[in-house]
C-alpha positions in Angstrom: 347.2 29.3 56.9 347.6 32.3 59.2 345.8 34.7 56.4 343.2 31.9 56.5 342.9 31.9 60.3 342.6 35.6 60.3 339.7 35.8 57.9 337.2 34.7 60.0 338.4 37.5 63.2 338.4 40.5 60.5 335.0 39.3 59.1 333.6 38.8 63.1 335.2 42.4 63.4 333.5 43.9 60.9 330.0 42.4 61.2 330.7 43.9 64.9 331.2 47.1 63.6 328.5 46.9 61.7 326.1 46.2 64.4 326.9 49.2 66.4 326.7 51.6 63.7 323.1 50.1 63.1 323.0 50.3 67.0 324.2 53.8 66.8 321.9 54.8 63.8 318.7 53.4 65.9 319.3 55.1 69.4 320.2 58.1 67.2 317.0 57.3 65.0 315.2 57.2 68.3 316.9 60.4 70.4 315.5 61.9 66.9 312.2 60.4 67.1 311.6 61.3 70.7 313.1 65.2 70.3 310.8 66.0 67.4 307.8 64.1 68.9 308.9 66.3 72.4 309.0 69.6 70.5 306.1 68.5 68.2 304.0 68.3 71.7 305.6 71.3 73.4 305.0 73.6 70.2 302.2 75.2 70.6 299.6 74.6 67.0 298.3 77.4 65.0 295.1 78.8 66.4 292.9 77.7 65.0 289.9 79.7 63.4 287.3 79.7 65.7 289.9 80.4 68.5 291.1 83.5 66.6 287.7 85.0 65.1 285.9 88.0 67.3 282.8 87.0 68.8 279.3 88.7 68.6 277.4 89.0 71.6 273.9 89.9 72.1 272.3 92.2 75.2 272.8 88.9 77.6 276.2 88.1 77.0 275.7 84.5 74.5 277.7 84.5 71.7 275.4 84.8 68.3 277.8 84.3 65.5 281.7 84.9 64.6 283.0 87.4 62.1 284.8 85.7 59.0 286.0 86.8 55.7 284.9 83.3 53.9 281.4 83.9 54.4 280.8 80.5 55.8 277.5 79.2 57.3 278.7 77.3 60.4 277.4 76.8 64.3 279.9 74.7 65.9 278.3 72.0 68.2 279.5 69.7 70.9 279.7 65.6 69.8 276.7 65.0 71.6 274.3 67.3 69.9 275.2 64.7 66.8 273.4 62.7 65.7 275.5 58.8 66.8 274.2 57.5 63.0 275.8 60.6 61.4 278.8 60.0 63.2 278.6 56.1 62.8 278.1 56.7 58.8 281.2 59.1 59.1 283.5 57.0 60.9 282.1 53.9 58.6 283.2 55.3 55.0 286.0 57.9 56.2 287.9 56.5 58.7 286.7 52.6 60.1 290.1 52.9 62.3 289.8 55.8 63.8 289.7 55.3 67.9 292.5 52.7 66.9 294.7 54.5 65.1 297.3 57.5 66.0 296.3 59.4 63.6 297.6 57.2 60.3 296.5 53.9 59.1 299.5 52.4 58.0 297.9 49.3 56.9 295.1 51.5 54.7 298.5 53.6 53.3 299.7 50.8 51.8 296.5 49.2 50.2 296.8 52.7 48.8 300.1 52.6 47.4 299.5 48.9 45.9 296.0 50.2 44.1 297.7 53.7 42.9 300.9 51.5 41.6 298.2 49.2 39.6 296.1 51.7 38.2 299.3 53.6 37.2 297.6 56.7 38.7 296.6 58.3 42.0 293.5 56.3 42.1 292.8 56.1 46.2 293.8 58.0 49.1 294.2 56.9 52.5 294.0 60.2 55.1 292.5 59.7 58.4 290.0 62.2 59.9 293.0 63.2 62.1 294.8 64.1 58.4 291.6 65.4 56.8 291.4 68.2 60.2 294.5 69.1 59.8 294.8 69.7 55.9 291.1 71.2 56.5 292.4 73.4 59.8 296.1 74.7 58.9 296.7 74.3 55.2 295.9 74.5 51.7 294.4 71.2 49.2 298.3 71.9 47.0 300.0 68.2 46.2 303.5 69.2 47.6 306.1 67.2 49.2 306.1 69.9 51.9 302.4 69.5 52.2 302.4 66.5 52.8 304.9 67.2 55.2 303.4 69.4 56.9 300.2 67.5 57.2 302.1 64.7 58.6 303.5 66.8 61.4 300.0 68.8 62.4 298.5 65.0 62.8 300.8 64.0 65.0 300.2 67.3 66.7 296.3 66.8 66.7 296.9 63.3 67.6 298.8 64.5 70.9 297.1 67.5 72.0 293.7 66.3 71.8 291.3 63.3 72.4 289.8 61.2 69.8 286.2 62.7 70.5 287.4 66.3 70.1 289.1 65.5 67.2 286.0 64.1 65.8 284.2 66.8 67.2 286.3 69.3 65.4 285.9 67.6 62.0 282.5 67.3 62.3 282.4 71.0 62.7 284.9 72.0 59.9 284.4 69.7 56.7 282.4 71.0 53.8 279.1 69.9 53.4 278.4 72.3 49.8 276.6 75.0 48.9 278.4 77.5 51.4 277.5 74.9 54.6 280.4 74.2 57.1 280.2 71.4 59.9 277.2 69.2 60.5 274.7 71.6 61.8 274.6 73.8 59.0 274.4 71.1 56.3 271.4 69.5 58.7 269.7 72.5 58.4 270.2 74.0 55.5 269.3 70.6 53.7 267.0 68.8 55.9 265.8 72.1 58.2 266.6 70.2 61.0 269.5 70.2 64.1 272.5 67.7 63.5 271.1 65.8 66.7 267.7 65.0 64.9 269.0 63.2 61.9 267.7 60.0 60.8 269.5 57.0 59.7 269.0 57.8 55.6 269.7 61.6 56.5 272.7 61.0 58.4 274.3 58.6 55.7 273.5 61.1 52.6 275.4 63.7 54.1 278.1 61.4 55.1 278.7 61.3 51.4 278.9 64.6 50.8 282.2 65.8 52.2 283.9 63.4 49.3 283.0 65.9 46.1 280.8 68.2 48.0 279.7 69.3 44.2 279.5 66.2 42.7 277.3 64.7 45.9 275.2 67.4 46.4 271.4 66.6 46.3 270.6 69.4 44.9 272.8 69.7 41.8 273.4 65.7 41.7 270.6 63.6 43.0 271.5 60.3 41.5 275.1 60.5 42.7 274.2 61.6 46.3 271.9 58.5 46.0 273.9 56.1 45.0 277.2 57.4 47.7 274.1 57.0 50.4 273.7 53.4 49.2 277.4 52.6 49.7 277.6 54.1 52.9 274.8 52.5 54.2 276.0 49.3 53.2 280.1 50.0 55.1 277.5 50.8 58.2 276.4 47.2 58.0 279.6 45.5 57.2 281.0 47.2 60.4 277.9 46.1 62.3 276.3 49.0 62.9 272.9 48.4 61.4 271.5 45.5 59.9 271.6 45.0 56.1 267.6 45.7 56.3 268.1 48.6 58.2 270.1 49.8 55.2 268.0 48.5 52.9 264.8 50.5 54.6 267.0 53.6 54.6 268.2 53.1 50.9 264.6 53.3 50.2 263.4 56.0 52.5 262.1 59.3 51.2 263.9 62.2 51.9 262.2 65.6 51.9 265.1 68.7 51.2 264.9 72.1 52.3 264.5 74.2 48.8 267.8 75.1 47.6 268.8 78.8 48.3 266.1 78.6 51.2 266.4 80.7 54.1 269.5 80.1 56.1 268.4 78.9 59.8 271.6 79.0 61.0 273.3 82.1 61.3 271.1 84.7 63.7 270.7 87.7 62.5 273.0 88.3 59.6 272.2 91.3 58.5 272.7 93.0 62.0 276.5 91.0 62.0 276.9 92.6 59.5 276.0 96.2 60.1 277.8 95.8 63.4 281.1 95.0 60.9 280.4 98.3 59.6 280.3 100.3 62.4 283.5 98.3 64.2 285.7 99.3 60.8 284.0 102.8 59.7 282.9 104.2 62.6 285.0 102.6 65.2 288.0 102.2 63.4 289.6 98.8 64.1 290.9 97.3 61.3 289.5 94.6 59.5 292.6 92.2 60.2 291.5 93.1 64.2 287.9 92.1 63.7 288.4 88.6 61.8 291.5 87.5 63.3 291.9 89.8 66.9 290.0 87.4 69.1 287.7 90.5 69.8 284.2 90.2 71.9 282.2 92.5 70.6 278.7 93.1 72.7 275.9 94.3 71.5 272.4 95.7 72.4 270.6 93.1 70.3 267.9 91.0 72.1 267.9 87.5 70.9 263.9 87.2 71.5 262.9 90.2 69.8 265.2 89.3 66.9 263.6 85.9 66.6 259.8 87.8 67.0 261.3 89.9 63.9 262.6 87.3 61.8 258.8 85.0 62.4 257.1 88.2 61.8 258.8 89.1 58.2 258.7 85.3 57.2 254.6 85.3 57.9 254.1 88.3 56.3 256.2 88.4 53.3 255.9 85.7 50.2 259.1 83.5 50.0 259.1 83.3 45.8 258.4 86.0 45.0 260.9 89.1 44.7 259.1 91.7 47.3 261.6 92.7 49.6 261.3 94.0 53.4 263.4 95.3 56.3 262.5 95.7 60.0 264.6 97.8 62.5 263.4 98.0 66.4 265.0 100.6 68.7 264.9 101.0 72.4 263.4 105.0 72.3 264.5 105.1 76.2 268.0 104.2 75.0 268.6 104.3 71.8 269.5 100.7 71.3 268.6 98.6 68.5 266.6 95.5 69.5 266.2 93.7 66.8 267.3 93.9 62.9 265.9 92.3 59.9 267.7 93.5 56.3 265.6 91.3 54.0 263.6 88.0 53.9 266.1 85.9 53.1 270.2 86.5 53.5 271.1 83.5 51.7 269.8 85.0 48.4 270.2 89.0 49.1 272.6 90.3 51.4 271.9 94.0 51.0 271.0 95.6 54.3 267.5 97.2 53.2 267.2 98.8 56.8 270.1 101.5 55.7 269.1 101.6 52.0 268.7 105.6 51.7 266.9 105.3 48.6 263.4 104.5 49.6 260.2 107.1 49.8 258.5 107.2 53.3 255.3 108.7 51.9 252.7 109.6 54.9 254.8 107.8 57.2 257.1 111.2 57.0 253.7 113.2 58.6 254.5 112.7 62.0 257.9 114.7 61.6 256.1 118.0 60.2 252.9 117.6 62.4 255.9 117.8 65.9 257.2 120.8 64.2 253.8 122.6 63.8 252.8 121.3 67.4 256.5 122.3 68.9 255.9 125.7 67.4 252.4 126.2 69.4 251.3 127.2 65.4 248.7 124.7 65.3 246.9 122.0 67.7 245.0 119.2 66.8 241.9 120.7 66.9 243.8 123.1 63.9 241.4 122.8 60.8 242.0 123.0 56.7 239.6 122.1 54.2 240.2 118.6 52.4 239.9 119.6 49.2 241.4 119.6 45.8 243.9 122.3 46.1 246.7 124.2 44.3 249.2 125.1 46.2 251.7 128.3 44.8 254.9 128.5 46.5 258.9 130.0 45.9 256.9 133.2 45.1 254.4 132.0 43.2 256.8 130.6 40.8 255.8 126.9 41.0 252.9 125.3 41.8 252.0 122.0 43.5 248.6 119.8 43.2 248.5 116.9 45.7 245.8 114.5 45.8 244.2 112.2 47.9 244.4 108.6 47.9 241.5 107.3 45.5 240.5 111.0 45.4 238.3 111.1 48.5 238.0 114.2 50.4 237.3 114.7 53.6 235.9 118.6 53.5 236.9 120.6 57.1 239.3 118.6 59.0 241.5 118.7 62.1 244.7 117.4 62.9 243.8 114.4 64.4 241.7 113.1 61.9 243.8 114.1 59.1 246.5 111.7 60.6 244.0 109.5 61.1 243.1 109.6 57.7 246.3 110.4 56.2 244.7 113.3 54.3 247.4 115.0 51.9 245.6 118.0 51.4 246.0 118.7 54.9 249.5 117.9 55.1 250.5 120.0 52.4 248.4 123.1 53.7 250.2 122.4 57.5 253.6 122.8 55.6 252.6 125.6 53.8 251.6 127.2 57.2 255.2 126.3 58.8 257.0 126.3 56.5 259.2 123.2 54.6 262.9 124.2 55.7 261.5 124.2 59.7 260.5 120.7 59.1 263.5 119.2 57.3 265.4 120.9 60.2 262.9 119.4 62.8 264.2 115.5 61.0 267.6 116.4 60.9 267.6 117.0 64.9 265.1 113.9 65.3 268.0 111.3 63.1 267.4 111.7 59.8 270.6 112.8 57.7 269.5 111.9 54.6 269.1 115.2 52.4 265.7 116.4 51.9 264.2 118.7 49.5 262.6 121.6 51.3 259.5 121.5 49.2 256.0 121.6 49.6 255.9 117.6 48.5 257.8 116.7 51.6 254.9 116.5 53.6 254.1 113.1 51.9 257.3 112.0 52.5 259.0 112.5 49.0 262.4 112.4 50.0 264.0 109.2 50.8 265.3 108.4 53.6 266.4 104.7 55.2 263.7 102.8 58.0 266.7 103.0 60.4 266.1 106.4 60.3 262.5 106.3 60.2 262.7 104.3 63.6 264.9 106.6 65.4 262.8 110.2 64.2 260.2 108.1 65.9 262.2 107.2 69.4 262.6 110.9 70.0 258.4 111.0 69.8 257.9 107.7 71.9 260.9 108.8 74.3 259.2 112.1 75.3 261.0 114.5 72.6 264.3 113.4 73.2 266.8 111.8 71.2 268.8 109.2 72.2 271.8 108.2 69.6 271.3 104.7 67.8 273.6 102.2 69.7 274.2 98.8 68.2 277.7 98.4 70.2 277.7 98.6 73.9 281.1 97.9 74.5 284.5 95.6 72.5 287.1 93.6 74.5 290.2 92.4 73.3 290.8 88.3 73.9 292.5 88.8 77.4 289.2 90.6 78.5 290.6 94.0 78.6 288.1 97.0 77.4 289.0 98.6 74.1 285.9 100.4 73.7 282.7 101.5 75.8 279.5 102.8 74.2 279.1 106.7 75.6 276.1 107.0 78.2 274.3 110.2 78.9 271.2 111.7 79.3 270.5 112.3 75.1 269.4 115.5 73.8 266.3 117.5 74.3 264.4 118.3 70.7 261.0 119.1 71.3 259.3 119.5 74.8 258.0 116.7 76.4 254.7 117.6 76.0 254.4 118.4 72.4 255.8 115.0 72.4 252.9 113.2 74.2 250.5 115.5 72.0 251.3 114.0 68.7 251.7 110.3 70.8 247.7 111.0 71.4 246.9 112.3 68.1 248.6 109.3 66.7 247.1 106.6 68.5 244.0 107.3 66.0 246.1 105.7 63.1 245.1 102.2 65.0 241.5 103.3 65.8 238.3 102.8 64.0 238.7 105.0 60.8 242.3 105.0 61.0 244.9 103.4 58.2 246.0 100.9 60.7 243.1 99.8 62.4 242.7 96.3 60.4 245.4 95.5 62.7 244.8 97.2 65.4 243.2 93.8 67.3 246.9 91.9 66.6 248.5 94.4 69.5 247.1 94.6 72.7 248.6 97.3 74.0 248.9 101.3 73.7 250.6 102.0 70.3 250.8 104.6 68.3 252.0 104.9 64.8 251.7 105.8 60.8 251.8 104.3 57.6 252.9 105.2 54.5 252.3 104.2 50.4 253.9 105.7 47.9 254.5 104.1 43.9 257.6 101.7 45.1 257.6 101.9 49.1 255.1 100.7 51.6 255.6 101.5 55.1 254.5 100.9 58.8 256.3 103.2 61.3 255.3 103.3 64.6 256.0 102.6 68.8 255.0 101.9 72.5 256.6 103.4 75.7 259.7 100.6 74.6 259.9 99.8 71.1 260.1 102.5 68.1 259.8 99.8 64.7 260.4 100.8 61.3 258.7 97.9 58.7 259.2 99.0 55.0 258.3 96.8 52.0 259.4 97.0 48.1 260.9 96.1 45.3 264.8 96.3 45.0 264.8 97.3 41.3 262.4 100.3 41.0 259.5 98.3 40.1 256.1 99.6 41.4 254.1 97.5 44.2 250.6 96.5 44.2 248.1 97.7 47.3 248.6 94.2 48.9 252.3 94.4 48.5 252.0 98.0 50.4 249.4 96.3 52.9 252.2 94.2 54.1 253.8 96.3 56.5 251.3 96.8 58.6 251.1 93.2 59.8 254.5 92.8 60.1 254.7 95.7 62.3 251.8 94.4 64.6 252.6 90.9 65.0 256.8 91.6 65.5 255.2 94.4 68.3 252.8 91.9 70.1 255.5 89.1 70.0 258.8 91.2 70.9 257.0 92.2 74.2 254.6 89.1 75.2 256.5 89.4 78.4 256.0 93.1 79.1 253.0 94.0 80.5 250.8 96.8 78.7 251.6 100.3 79.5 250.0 103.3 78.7 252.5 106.5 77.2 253.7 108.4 80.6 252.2 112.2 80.8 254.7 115.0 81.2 254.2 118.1 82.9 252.8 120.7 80.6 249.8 118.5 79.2 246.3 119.9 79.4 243.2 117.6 78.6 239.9 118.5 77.7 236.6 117.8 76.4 235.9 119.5 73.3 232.7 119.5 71.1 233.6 117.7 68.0 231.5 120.1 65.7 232.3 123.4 67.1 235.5 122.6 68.2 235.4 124.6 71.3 234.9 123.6 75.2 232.2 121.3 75.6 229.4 122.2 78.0 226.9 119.6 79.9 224.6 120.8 77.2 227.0 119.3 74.3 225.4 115.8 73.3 228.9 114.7 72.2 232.3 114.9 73.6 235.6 114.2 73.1 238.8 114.3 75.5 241.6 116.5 73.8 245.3 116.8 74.7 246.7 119.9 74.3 249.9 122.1 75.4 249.5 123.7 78.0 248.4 127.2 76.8 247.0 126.1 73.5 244.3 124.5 75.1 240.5 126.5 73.5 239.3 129.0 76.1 235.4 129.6 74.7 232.7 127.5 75.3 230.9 125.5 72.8 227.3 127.3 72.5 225.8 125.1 69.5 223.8 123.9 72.3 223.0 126.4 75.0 225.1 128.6 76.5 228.0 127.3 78.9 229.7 128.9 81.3 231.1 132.3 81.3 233.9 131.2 83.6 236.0 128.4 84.2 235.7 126.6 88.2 237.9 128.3 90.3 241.8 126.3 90.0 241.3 124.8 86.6 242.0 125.3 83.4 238.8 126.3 80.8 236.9 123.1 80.5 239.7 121.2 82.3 238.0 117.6 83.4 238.2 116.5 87.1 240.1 113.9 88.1 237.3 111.6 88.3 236.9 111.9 84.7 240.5 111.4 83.9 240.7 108.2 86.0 237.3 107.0 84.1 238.7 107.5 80.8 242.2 106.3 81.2 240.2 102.7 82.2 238.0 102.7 79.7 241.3 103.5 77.0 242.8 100.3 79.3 240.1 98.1 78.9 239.6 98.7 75.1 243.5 98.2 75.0 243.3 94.8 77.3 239.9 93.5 75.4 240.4 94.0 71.8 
């Protein structure tokens, strides 16, 4: 009897025991619960990679595009430049839950573990948006334990640190859409051509689908799939309420009208300069590329996002998107040296190769210029200088070789001066003005102006035989535009670290003196002819309404437009990447690319005429004779000369002129009247054309 008693107080005792170790186990359960969540929300989360990537800046500060090393097309938006039906379709197929939920839906885990235990198989899967980020964010697509793990602890993370809408908004900015697109407002434009805000209900619920098997959704490789995964998502929208089952059935039906795959990216703003700026940060600069991607680093730059945008609409009007004629567009600042705008090719997406610093390519009679500043520098010739045009063998290296240019279409022009053989773009002259300098003054004359590429000092670099890059070809011709001197080509004002603090600062100084300012201006006057009647770029010379002065250039495989106003020197080039010749309207392309980019890029600045330097004599010459005109001269022409090389005899083809010049001027100097009378009428044809 008393063992029997005691039963029941030993059984009490231990049940009693057993409740406080289940006691203790819970409060110590809990202690644990509440230290890891209190670390979990005091620990700070990895950056993440926007947070981390440097930043490229244009001339006003805004932020163009990031540097990465995964080459992803992304431009992070805010929720509200979303469409609300992509983000309804989102929420309706990924995560129904989601502004319930803290960031797992246990309920959706365990349909998940019933379905995977009856298919004997991993059949379904049951991550929230918060679990997708954070897999998608911080680590890799492995099936691990410690994964798994890890993913758990990051959404609880997310799930503290940050609303529900940022969450989403982060997402929606990170998922893969295919075909290289990251976050909704690459995938809207690159398939539809269209902002994420402007996306219809059938848009918005195809590229829901996508993120699922970006490959095996895609429209473009898998029509019927993306189709069908549209058709289930558009049905979800109306079981949650969101539409009405005609609304989906209207939208299952809709038409929808893609962007041609491998199209031109719309996204990222000008690529090709990103990534010549990379270039110069690592080569030049010498931060590493771990500091670039991953440093938090601002880089500014001289780039002016309206000019770039003028560049890009100019290249995609003038250029053929099929075919496989490439182009590149460069546009410096001659005042400062600063590159305005960059265009590498006509579409990134397809060709990444920077064309602008390709080395390789002929400038032909674009390369004139160059050799007619020497001659003019030299005081060896003017522009009323005359050779015959003329088939013509030249002897040269002592009359051991010999060289036989020709003319285009084998026209000759008989006794010509300077400015119309620019005009013109006579090669018979050219070659006979290099003759009379000499070759190795005028490679030395384009090494001082920017070019570095090596050239052959031989008569056949007068039509521009040896290549050279358009990024060179713009800056030779900022030192003519920026009154013979040379700034240095500047695409990187100044780099801060993430804290703000300066880590390097583009040097600023006056640039260096190559010519004389006048010779300069000459060659800017004698130029100016190229867009007038006669000249090789007049056909557009009625796109740009302001002073300009430039040349163009053909040769087998390169067709060029080089040319610039008192704020813009532009290089355009066109060709073909694999040697292959071009036809006379592939050539003719440049030239309207030049024209309409120049026009565009400075809508905003008004006209101005090239500024005269001291040293610059102008006078009217007799076109015929070539000397002074008289009042008895039935034609004349206003000349700009250096001072000193200016004609000193009278024209007498038509009477006698004057034995002297009027007391205080120069020999046939006109009066100011006359210089205000033509400067207006060179305005006017300017302002009217």
């Amino acid at each position: 009897m008393p063992r029997d008693s005691q039963s029941p107080k030993v059984q009490k005792h231990r049940f009693r025991r057993l409740l406080r170790l289940l006691a203790f186990l819970t409060l110590l359960l809990l202690l644990a619960a509440g230290g890891l969540l209190g670390y979990l929300y005091q620990k700070e989360l990895p950056p993440v990679g926007d947070d981390v990537r440097s930043k490229l800046l244009d001339s006003r500060g805004n932020v163009l595009t990031t540097f990465t090393t995964d080459g992803r097309s992304r431009d992070p938006v805010q929720l509200n430049q979303i469409s609300p039906l992509l983000i309804q379709a989102t929420l309706a197929v990924e995560d129904r839950k989601f502004y319930s939920h803290t960031g797992f839906d246990l309920k959706g885990m365990a349909r998940a573990v019933l379905a995977n235990l009856e298919a004997g198989e991993r059949s379904q899967g049951a991550s929230t948006l918060t679990q997708q980020l954070a897999r998608n964010l911080y680590l890799t697509h492995e099936k691990t334990w410690t994964r798994k793990t890890k993913e758990a602890l990051f959404t609880m993370q997310l799930e503290m640190k940050y609303s529900k809408d940022e969450i989403l908004n982060m997402y929606l900015n990170e998922i893969y859409y295919g075909h290289g697109a990251y976050g909704i407002e690459a995938a809207a434009r690159m398939y539809f051509g269209k902002a994420a805000a402007d996306l219809n209900l059938a848009e918005s619920a195809l590229l829901a689908g996508i993120p699922k098997g970006p490959t095996y959704y895609s429209p473009y490789t898998h029509p019927d799939n993306a189709r069908k995964r549209q058709a289930i998502i558009l049905s979800s929208m109306a079981e949650v309420g969101d539409i009405t089952a005609a609304e989906a059935r209207a939208a299952a039906g809709q038409p929808l009208h893609f962007k041609p795959q491998g199209g031109k990216n719309t996204v990222v703003i000008a690529p090709y300069f990103r990534d010549y700026v990379r270039q110069v940060v690592t080569d030049t600069l010498h931060f590493s590329s771990d500091e670039l991607e991953q440093g938090g680093l601002s880089v500014y730059t001289t780039l002016d996002p309206d000019m770039q945008k003028a560049a890009e609409a100019a290249v995609d009007k003038g250029m053929d998107g099929s075919g496989e004629l490439e182009t590149a567009l460069v546009s410096i600042d001659p005042r400062t040296g600063y590159i305005k705008a960059m265009v590498g090719g006509k579409n990134y997406r397809s060709n990444q190769f920077n064309h602008t610093l390709a080395t390789t390519r002929q400038p032909g009679s674009s390369f004139k210029p160059i050799m007619y500043l020497t001659a003019l520098s030299s005081r060896t010739m003017t522009g009323l200088s005359v050779f015959n045009s003329q088939p013509t063998l030249f002897h040269y290296d002592n009359n051991r070789k010999t060289y036989q240019p020709r003319n285009f279409g084998d026209k000759y022009l008989g006794e010509i001066n300077m400015r119309q053989a620019i005009a013109a773009s006579d090669n018979i002259y050219a070659v006979n003005t290099i003759m009379k300098i000499g070759a190795d003054q005028v490679a030395g004359m384009a090494g001082k102006m920017g070019i570095g590429s090596p050239l052959q000092p031989v008569p056949s670099l007068a039509l521009g035989t040896s290549p050279v890059s358009p990024l060179e070809m713009a800056s030779a011709f900022a030192v003519i535009g920026g009154g013979g001197v040379k700034q240095p080509v500047t695409a990187i004002l100044k780099i801060t670290d993430s804290k703000g603090n300066l880590l390097y600062q583009a040097p600023d100084g006056p640039g260096e003196k190559v010519v004389e300012p006048a010779a300069a201006y000459v060659l800017t006057r004698l130029m100016e002819g190229v867009f007038e009647s006669g000249g090789t770029g007049n056909r557009v010379a009625s796109i740009i309404k302001r002073p300009v002065a430039g040349k163009t250039g053909t040769t087998d495989t390169d067709g060029w437009m080089v040319g610039f106003t008192p704020e813009l020197s532009t290089a355009v080039w066109v060709g073909y990447d694999k040697g292959r010749e071009i036809t006379s309207t592939d050539g003719r392309r440049a030239a309207p690319i030049f024209a309409e980019f120049t026009e565009k890029a400075l809508e905003n600045v008004p006209p101005k005429i090239f500024p005269i330097p001291d040293g610059v004599v102008s006078v009217y010459i007799n076109p015929q004779s070539g000397k002074l005109a008289t009042a008895a001269c039935p034609d004349k022409t206003l000349e700009t000369f250096i001072s000193g090389t200016e004609p000193t005899e009278y024209c007498d083809q038509h009477g006698e002129g004057p034995a002297t010049a009027p007391s205080g001027e120069s020999p046939g100097s006109e009066t100011p009247g006359k210089e205000e009378h033509s400067l207006w009428k060179d305005i006017k044809r300017w302002w009217m054309n």
